[in-house]
ROTI-422849 format. One line per field, with one value per atom (N, C-alpha, C): residue number from 1; residue in one letter; chain; atom name; y, z, x negated. Coordinates in steps of 0.2 Angstrom, whole numbers, plus 5000, padded with zeros to 4 digits. Layout:
BEGIN
seq	NUM_... .
type	A_... .
mol	A_... .
atom	CA_... .
Y	Y_... .
Z	Z_... .
X	X_... .
END
This chain:
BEGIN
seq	1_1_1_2_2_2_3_3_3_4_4_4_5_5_5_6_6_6_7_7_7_8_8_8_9_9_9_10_10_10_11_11_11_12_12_12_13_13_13_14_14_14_15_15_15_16_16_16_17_17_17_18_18_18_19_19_19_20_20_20_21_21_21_22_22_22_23_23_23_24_24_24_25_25_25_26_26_26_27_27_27_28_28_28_29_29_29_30_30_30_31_31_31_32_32_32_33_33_33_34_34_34_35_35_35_36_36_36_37_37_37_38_38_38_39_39_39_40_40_40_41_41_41_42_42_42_43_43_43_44_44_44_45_45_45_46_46_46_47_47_47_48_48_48_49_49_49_50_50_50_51_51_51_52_52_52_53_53_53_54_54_54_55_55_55_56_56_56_57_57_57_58_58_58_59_59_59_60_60_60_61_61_61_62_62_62_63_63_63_64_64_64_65_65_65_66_66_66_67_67_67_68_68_68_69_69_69_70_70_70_71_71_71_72_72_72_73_73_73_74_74_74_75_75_75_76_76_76_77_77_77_78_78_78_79_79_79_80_80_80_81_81_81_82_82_82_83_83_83_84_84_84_85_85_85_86_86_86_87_87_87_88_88_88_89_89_89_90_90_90_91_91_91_92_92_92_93_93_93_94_94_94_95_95_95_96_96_96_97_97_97_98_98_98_99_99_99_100_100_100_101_101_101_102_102_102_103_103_103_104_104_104_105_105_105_106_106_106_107_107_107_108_108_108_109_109_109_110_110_110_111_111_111_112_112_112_113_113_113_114_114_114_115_115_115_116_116_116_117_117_117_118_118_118_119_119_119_120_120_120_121_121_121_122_122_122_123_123_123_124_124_124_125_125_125_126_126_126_127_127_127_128_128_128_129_129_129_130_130_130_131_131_131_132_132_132_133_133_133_134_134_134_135_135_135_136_136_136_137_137_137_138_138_138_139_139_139_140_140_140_141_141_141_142_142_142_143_143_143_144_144_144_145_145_145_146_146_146_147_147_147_148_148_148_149_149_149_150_150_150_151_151_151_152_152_152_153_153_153_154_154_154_155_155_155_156_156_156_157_157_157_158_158_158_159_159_159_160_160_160 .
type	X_X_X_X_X_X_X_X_X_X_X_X_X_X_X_X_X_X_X_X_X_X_X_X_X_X_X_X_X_X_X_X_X_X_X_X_X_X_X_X_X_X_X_X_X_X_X_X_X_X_X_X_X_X_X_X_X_X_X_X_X_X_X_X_X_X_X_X_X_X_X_X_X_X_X_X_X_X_X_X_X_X_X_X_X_X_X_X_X_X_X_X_X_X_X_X_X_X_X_X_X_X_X_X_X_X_X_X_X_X_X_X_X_X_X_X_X_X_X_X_X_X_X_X_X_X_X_X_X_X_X_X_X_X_X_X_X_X_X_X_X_X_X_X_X_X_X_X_X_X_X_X_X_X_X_X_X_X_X_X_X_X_X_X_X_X_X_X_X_X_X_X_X_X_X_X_X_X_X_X_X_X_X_X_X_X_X_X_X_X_X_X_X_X_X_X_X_X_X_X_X_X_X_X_X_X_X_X_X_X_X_X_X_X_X_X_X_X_X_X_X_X_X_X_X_X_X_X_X_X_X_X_X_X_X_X_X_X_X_X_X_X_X_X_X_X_X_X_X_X_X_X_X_X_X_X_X_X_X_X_X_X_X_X_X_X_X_X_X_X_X_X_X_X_X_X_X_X_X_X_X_X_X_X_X_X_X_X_X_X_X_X_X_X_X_X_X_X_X_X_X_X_X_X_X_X_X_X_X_X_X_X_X_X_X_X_X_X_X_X_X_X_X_X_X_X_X_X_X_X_X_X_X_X_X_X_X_X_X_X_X_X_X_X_X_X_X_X_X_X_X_X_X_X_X_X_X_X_X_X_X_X_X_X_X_X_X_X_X_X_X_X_X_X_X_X_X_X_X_X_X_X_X_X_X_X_X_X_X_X_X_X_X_X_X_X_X_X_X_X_X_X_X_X_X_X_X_X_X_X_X_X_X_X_X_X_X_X_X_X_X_X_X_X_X_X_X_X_X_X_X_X_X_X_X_X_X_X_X_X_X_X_X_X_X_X_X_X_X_X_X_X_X_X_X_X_X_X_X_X_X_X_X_X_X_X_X_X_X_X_X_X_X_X_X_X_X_X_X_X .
mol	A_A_A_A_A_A_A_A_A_A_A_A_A_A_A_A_A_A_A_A_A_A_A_A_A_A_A_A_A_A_A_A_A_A_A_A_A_A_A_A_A_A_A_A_A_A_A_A_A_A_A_A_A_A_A_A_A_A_A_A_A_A_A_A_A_A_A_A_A_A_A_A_A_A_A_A_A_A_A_A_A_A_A_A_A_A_A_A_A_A_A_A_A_A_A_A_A_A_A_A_A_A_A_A_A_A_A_A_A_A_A_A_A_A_A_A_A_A_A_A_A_A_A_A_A_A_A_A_A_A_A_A_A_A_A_A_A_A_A_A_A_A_A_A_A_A_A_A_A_A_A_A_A_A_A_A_A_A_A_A_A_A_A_A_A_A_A_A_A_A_A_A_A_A_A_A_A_A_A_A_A_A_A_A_A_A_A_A_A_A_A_A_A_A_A_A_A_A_A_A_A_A_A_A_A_A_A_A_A_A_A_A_A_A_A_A_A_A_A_A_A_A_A_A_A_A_A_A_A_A_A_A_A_A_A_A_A_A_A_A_A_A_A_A_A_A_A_A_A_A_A_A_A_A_A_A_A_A_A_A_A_A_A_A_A_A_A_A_A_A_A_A_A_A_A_A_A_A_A_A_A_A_A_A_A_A_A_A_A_A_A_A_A_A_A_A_A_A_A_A_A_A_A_A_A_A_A_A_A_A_A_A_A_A_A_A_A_A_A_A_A_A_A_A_A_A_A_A_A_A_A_A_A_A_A_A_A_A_A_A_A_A_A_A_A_A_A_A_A_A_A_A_A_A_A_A_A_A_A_A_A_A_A_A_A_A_A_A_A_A_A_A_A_A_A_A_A_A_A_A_A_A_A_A_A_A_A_A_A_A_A_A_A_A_A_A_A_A_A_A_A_A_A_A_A_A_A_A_A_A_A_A_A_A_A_A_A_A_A_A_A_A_A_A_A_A_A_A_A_A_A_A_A_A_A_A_A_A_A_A_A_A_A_A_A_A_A_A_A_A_A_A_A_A_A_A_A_A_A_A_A_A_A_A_A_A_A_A_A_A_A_A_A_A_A_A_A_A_A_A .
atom	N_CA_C_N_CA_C_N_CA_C_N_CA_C_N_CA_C_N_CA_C_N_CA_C_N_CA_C_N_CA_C_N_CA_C_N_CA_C_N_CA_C_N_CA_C_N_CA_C_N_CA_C_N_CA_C_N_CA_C_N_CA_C_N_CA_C_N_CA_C_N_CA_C_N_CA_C_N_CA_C_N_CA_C_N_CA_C_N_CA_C_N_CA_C_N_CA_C_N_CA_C_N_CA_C_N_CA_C_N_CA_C_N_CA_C_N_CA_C_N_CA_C_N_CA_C_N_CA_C_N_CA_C_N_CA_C_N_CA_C_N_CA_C_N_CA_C_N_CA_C_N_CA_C_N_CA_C_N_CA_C_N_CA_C_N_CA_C_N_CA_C_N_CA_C_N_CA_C_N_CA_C_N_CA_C_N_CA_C_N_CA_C_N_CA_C_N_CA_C_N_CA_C_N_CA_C_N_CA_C_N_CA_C_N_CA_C_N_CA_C_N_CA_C_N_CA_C_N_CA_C_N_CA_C_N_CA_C_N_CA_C_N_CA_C_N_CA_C_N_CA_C_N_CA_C_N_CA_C_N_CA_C_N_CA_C_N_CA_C_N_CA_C_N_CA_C_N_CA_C_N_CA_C_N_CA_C_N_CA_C_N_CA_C_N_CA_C_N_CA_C_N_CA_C_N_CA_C_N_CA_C_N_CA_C_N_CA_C_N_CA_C_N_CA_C_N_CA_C_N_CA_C_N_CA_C_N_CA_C_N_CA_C_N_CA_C_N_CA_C_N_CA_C_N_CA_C_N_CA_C_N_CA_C_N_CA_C_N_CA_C_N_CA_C_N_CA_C_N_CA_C_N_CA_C_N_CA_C_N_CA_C_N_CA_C_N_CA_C_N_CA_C_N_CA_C_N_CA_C_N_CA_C_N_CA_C_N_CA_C_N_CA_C_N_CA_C_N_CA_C_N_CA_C_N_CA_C_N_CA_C_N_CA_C_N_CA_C_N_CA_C_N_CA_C_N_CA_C_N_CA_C_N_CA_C_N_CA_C_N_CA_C_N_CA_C_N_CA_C_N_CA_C_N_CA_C_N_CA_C_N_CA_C_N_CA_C_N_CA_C_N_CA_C_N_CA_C_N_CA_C_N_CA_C_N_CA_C_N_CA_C_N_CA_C_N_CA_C_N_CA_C_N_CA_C_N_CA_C_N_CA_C_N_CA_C_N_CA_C_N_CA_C_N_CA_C_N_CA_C .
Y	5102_5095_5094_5096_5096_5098_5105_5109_5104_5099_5095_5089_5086_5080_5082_5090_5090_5092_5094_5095_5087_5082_5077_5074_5075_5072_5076_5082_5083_5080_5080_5079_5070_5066_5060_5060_5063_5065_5065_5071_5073_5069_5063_5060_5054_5049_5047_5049_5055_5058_5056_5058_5060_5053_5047_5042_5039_5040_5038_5042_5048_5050_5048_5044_5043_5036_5031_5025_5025_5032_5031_5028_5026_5025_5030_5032_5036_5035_5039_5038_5034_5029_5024_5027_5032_5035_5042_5048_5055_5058_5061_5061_5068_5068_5072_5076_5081_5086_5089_5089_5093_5095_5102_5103_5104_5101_5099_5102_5104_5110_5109_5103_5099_5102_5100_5100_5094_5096_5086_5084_5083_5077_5074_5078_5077_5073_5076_5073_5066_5065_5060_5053_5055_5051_5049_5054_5052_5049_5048_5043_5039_5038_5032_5027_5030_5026_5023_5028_5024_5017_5018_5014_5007_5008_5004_5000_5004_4999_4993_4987_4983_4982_4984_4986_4990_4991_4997_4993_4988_4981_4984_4989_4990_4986_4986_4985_4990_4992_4998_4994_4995_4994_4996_5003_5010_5016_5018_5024_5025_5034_5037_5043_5042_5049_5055_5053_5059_5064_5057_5059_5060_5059_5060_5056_5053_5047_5040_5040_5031_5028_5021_5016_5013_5010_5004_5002_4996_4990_4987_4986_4983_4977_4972_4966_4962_4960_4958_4964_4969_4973_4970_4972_4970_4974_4969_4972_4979_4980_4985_4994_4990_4997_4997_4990_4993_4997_4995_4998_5007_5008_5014_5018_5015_5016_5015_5011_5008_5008_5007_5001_5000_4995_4993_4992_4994_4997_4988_4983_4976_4977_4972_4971_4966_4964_4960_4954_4951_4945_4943_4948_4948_4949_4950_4951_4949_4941_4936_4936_4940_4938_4943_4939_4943_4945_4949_4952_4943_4943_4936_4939_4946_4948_4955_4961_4966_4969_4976_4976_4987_4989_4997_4997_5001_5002_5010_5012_5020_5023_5028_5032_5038_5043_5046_5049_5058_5061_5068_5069_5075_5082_5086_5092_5097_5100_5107_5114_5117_5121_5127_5130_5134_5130_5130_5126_5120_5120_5116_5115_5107_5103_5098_5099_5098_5090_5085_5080_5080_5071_5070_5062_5061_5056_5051_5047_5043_5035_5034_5026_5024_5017_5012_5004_5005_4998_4994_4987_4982_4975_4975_4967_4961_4958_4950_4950_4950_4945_4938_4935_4927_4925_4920_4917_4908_4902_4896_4895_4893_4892_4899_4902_4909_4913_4919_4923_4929_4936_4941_4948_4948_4955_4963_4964_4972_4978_4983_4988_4994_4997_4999_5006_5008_5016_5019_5023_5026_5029_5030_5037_5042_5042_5047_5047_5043_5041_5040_5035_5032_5039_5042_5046_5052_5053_5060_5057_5051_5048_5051_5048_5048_5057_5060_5067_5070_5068_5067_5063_5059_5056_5061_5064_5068_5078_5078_5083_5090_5086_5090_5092_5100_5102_5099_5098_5095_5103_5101_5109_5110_5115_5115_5120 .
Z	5221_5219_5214_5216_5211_5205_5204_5197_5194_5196_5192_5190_5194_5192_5187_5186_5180_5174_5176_5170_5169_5171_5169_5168_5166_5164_5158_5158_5151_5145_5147_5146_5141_5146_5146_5140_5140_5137_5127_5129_5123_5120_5122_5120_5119_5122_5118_5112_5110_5105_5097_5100_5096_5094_5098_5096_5091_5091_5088_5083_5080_5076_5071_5075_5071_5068_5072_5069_5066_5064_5059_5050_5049_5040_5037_5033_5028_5023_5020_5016_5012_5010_5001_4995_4996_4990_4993_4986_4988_4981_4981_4975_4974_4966_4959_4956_4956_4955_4948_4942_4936_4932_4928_4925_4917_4912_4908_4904_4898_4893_4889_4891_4889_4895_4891_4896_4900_4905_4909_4905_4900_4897_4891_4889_4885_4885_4894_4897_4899_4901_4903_4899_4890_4888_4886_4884_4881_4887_4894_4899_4899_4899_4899_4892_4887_4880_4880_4886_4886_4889_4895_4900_4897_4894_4890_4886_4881_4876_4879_4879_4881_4879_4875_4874_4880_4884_4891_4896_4898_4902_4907_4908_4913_4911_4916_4917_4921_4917_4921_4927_4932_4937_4937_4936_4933_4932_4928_4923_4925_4928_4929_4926_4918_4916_4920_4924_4926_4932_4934_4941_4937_4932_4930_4934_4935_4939_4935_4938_4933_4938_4938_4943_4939_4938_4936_4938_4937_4938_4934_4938_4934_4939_4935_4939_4934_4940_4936_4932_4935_4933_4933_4928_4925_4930_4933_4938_4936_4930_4927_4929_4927_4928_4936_4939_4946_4949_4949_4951_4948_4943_4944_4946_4947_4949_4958_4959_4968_4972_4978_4981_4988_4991_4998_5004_5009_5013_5019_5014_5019_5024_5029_5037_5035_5042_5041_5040_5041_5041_5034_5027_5020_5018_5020_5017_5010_5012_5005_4998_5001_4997_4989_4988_4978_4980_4975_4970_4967_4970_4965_4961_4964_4961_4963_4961_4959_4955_4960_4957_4957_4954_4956_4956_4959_4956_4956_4953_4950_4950_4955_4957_4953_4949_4945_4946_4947_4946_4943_4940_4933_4934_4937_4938_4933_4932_4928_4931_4926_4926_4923_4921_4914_4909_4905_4899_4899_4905_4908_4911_4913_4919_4921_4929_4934_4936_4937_4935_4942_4944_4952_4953_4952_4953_4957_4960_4967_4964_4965_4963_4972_4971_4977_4976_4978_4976_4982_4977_4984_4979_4985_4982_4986_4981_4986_4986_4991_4992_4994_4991_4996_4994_4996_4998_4997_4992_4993_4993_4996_4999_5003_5006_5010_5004_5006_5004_5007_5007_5012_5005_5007_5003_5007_5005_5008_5004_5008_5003_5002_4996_4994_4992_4995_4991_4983_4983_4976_4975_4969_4969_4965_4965_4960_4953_4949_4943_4939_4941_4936_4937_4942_4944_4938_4937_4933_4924_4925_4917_4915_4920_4919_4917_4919_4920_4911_4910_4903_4900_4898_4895_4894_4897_4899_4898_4897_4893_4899_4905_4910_4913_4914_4919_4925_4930_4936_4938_4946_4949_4953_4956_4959_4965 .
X	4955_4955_4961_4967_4973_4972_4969_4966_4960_4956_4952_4957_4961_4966_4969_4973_4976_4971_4965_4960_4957_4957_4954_4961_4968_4973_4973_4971_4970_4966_4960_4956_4957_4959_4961_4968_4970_4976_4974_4970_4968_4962_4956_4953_4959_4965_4969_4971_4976_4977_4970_4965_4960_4958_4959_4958_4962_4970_4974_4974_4973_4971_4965_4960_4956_4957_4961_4962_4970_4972_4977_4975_4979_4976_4978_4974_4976_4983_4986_4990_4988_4991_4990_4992_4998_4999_4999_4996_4999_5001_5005_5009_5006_5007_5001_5009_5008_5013_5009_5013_5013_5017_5014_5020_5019_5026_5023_5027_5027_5030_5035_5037_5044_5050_5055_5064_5061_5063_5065_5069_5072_5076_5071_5068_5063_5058_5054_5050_5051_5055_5060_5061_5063_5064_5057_5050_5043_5043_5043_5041_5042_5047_5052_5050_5051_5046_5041_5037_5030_5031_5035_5032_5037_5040_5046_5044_5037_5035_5030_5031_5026_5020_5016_5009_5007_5010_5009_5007_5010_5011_5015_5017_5024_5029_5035_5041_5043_5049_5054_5059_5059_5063_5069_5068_5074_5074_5077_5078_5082_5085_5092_5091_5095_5094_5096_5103_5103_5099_5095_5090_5084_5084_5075_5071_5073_5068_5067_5060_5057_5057_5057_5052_5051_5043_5039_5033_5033_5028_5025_5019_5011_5009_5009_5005_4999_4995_4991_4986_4983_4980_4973_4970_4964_4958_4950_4949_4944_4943_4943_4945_4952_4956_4959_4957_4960_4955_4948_4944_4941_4947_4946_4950_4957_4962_4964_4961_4963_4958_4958_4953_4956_4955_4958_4952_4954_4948_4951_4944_4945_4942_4943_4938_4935_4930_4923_4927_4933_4934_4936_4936_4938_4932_4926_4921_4919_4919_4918_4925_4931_4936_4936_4939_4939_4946_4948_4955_4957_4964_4966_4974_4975_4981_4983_4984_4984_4993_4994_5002_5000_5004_5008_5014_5019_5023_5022_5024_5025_5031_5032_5039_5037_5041_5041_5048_5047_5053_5051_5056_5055_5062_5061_5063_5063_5068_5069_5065_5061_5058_5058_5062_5065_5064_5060_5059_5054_5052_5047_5049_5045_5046_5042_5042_5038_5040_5032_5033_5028_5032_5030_5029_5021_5020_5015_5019_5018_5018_5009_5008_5007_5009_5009_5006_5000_4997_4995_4995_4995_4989_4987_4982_4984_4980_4980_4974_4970_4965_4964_4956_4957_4951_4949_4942_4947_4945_4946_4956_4956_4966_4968_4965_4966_4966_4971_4974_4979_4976_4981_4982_4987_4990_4990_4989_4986_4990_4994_4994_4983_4986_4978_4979_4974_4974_4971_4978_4976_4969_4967_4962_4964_4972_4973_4972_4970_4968_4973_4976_4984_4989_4990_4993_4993_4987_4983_4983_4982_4984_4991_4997_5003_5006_5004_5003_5003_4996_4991_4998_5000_5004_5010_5011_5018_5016_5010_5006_5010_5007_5008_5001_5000_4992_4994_4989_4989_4992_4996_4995_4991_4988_4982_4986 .
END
């Protein structure tokens, strides 16, 4: 009798687990790691350029040269490019709701390599959805897309 109770506390145990495993959310970002044929200082300042020029529609948050890190943001992304970029996993109760607003920001850091360097980047999107006066903001998963651009720009191969 004892040896069944702690088999059906296992049991019990381990279908918990499985459950919460399966209603965890997936990550919204996972970071794309390249390496790109540049110095990091190099790499650094062609990023930094890009995302600086406004014809880009970024805003830089912050530049640290000496960290090699970028931050910047996108609002207002055109539904175009979000949907090759993002998408946000709604429930039945958002069924009817459209995209009324759309953001990324993009965390970027740039490491020494010998003569190259390794580029690390992590997009974070969020929408707003709504339906009339109703309105819910959601973070939203990448598809790696914008991520693999950035990479490209910075004339990095993905790593595999």
């Amino acid at each position: 009798m004892k040896g069944s109770i702690n088999s059906f506390a296992a049991v019990a145990l381990l279908m918990q687990c499985s459950l919460a495993l399966a209603q965890s959310a997936p990550p919204s970002s996972i970071p794309r790691i390249g390496t790109a044929p540049h110095s990091a200082n190099q790499t650094f300042k062609m990023l930094k350029g890009y995302f600086s020029n406004p014809v880009n529609f970024y805003q830089i948050a912050s530049a640290d040269e000496r960290t090699h890190t970028i931050v910047a943001r996108r609002s207002g992304i055109d539904s175009a490019s979000w949907g090759q970029w993002a998408y946000c996993s709604l429930g039945p109760s958002h069924m009817f709701d459209t995209l009324r607003d759309s953001s990324v920001t993009l965390n970027i850091k740039i490491e020494s390599s010998g003569s190259a360097s390794v580029v690390t980047v992590t997009a974070d999107f969020e929408g707003t959805y709504g339906i009339m006066s109703s309105q819910s903001t959601m973070q939203c998963t990448s598809k790696g897309v914008l991520e693999g651009n950035v990479l490209s720009i910075a004339g990095a191969s993905p790593s595999t």
